[in-house]
N, C-alpha and C positions, 0 to 999 in steps of 0.2 A: 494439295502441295503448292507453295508458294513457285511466282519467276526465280526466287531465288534459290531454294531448294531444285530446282527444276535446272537452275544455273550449274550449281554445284556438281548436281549427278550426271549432267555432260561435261564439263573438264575433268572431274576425275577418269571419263572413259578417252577423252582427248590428251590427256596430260600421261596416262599410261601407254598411248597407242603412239605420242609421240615421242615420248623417249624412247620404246623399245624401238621402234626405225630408224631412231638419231643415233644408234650405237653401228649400224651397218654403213648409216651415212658419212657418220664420224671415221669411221675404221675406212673405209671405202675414197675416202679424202675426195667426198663429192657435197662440199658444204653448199660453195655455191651454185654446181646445180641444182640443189633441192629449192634454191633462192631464185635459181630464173623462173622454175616451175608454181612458184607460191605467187610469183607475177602474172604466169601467164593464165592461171584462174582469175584474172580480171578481164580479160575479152571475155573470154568464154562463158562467163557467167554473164555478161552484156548478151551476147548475142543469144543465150539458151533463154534470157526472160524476153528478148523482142517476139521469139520465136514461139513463147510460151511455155517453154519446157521448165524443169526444176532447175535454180542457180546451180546445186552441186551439180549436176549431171553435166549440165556445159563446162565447169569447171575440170569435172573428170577428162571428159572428151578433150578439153585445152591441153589436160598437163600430157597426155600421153602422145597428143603431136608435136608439140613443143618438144617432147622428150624423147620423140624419134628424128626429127630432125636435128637435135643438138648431136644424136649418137649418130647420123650420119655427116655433120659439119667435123665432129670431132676424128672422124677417120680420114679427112681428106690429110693428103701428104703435108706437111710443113703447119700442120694446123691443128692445136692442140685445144682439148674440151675446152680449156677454163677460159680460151679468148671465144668458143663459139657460147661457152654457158654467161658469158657476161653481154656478150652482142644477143643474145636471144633474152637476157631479163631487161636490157632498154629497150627491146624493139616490142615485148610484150605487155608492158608496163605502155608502153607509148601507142599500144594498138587500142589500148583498154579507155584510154583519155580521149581519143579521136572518136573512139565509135560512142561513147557515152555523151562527148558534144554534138555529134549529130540527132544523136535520139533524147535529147534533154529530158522525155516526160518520163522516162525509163523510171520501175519504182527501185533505182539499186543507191541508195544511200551512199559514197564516195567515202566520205568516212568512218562509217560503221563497215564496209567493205574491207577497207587498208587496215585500219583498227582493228579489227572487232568490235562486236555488241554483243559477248556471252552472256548478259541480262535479259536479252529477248531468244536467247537458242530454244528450241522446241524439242519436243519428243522425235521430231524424225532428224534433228540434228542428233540428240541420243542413237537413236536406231543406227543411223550413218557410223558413227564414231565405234559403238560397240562390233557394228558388221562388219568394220575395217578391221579392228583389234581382232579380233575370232580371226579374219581371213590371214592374218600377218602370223597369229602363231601358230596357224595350220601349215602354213608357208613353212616355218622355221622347223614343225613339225615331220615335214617331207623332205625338205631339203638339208637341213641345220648343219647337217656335217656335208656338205657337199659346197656349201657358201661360206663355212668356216675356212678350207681348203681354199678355195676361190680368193676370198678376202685378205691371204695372208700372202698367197703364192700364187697368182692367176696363170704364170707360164707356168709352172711345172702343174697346174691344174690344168692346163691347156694339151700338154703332152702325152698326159696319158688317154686321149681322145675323148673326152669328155668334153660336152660344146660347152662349150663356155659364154655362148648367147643364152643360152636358157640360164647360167646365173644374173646375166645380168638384167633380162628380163624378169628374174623372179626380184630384185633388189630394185628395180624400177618401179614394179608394182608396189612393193614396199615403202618405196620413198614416196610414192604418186598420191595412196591410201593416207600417209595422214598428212600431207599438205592441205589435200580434199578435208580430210576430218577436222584439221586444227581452225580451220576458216571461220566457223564462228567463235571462237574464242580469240584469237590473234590478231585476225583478218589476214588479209594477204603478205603482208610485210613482214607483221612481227611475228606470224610464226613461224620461220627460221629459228627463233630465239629459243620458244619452246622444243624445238627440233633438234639442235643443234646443242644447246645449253646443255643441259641433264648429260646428254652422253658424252660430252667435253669433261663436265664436272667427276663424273661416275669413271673416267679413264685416269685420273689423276689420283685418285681413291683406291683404284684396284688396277692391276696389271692381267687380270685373270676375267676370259671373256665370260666365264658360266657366270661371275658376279655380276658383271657390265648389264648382265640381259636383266636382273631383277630390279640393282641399284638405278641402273636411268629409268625405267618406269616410276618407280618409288619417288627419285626425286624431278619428276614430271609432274605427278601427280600433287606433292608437295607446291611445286610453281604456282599449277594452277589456283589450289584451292589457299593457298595465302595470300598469293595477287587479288582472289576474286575477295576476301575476306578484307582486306587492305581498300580494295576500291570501295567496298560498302562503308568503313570505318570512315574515311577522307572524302566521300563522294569526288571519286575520279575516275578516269580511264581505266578500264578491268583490264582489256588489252595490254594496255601501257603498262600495267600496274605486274601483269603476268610474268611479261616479256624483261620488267626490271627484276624481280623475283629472280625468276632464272639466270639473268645475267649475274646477280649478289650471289649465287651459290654456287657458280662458276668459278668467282672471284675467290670466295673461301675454301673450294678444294684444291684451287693454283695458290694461294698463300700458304694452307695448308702443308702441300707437298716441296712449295719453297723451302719453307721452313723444316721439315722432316729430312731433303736431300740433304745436307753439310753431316745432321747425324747418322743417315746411311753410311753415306759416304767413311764418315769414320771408322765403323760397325764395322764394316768388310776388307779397310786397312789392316 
């Protein structure tokens, strides 16, 4: 099997594992913390290779402090998530540039990092990305109606004693799984795009969450494997190339549904 074949059958396992969690992230209106988290797998992948351990693993270990710290900034009085999740992606982003100037011989690529390099992913980026996906719809498997609940209503899911940390912890692991998994396709930056895109796209399509959980995979998977087919055709940035994909079919479910509301609208006059 060719790098490229090889390319292929890691974003489709990346490109389904990140739409299906950009529907929770989407609905959850935690864009940009999924965005501090995609940052602050850049210390931590610096420090996991000084140390010698695997990029992802440091990366995992990064987003889940970063992501308990932003859930503990976000509950101080007068102090709302989206000012701790934007102070925690400059400060993570800015940790990752420091520790990478001090250790120059580091072997971590800078731009194939932020970017991606989905042309070089390996089998245990496969492994990663598939083990994530399997864990996310065992998740949704256990919990599914107890985070639909949560998602729509968190106080009256809060009321009936039902902790409501164990959903947010379960949507944490959720979101934390394919920031981690999307990294060699994306890199750290743009995959947001893959994240966030598809389940944007797919809520504009359908008002109906059992649709949302199939269509954003579907068009995740579509992102990826066009971007990556588009960077082979132009020899460009597969990343770059991804993360515009997904934003073009963003674009076309919001024209889309422009265009569809004035006849709704009419329809039910």
């Amino acid at each position: 099997m060719s790098y490229f074949d090889r390319a292929l059958v890691v974003i489709v396992l990346v490109g389904a594992l990140a739409g299906l969690a950009g529907v929770f992230v989407v609905l959850r209106k935690r864009v940009l913390f999924a965005q501090a988290l995609t940052h602050a797998t850049f210390p931590g992948a610096i420090v996991a290779t000084i140390l010698g351990a695997s990029l992802q693993v440091g990366a995992l270990i990064a987003c889940v402090s970063l992501a308990i710290i932003m859930t503990l900034l976000g509950r101080i009085r007068g102090q709302g998530s989206q000012a701790a999740s934007g102070v925690m992606l400059t400060a993570g982003f800015a940790a990752g540039v420091v520790l990478q100037a001090m250790n120059p011989n580091i072997p971590i690529q800078l731009d194939s990092f932020l970017f991606g390099s989905i042309l070089s992913a390996t089998w245990t980026d496969g492994l990663v990305a598939g083990g994530a996906l399997l864990l996310v719809v065992l998740a949704l498997l256990v919990w599914g109606k107890q985070l639909v609940f949560f998602l729509f209503d968190a106080e009256a899911f809060g009321s009936t004693g039902a902790k409501v940390w164990v959903m947010d912890a379960v949507l944490l692991l959720i979101t934390t799984l394919a920031v981690v998994a999307a990294m060699p396709a994306a890199g750290a930056i743009l995959a947001i795009a893959l994240i966030a895109a598809p389940a944007a796209a797919a809520r504009y399509f359908t008002d109906k969450l059992s649709v949302m959980l199939w269509l954003s995979p579907v068009l995740g998977v579509m992102s990826g494997v066009t971007g990556l087919f588009i960077s082979r055709w132009f020899s460009v940035s597969a990343g770059a190339s991804i993360a515009l994909v997904a934003a073009a079919i963003f674009f076309i479910a919001w024209g889309t549904f422009t265009m569809r509301r004035p006849a709704l609208i009419g329809a039910a006059a």
